[in-house]
C-alpha positions in Angstrom: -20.5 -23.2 -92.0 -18.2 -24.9 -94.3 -20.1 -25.1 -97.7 -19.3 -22.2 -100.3 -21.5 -19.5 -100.2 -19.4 -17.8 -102.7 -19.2 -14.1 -103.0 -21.4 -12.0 -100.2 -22.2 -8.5 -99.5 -21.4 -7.5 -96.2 -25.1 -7.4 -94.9 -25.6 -11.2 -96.5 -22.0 -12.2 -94.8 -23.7 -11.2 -91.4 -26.7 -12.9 -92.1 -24.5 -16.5 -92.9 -22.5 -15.9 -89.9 -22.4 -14.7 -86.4 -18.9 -13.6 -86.2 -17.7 -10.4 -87.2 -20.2 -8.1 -86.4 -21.3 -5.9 -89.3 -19.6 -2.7 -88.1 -16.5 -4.9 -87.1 -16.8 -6.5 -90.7 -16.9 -2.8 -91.7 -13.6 -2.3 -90.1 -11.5 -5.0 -91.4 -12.5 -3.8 -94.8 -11.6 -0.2 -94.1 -8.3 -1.8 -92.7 -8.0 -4.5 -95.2 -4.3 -3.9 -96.6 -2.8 -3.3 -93.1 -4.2 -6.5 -91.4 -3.4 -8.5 -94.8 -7.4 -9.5 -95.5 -6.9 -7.7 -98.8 -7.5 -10.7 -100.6 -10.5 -11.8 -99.0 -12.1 -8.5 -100.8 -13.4 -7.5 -103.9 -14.2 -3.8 -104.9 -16.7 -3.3 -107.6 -17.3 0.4 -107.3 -18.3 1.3 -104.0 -19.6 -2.7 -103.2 -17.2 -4.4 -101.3 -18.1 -8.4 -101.9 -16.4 -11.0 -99.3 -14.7 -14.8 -100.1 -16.2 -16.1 -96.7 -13.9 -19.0 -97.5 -10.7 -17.2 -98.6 -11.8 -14.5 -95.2 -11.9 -17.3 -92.2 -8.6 -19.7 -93.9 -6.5 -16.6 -93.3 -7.9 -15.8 -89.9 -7.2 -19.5 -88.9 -3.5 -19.5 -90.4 -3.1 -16.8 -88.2 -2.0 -13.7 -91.1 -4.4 -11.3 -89.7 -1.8 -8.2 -88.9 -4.0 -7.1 -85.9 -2.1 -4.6 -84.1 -4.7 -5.0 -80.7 
């Protein structure tokens, strides 16, 4: 999917997209400063929104610090 969807919750992220899973969406929040997806998050309070757009450009440049 290639059109901007904006800003999503994690639950609506999951619903636009197949890939990450919820509860591995989950994790690259919780990790978000060590794997350098940081930016691809926004904290209001405890809501965690998600660029989609910003979130899959720096998986495919390849500047996800996965340590697996």
């Amino acid at each position: 999917m290639s059109e901007n969807k904006g800003l999503l919750t994690v639950k609506q992220f999951c619903i636009s997209y197949s890939w990450p899973s919820e509860s591995a969406m989950r994790a690259y929040i919780y990790r978000a400063k060590e794997l350098k997806l940081d930016k691809c998050f926004i904290r209001i309070g405890r809501r965690v929104l998600i660029d989609a757009d910003l979130f899959f450009e720096t998986i495919k440049k390849g500047n996800i610090n996965e340590k697996y």
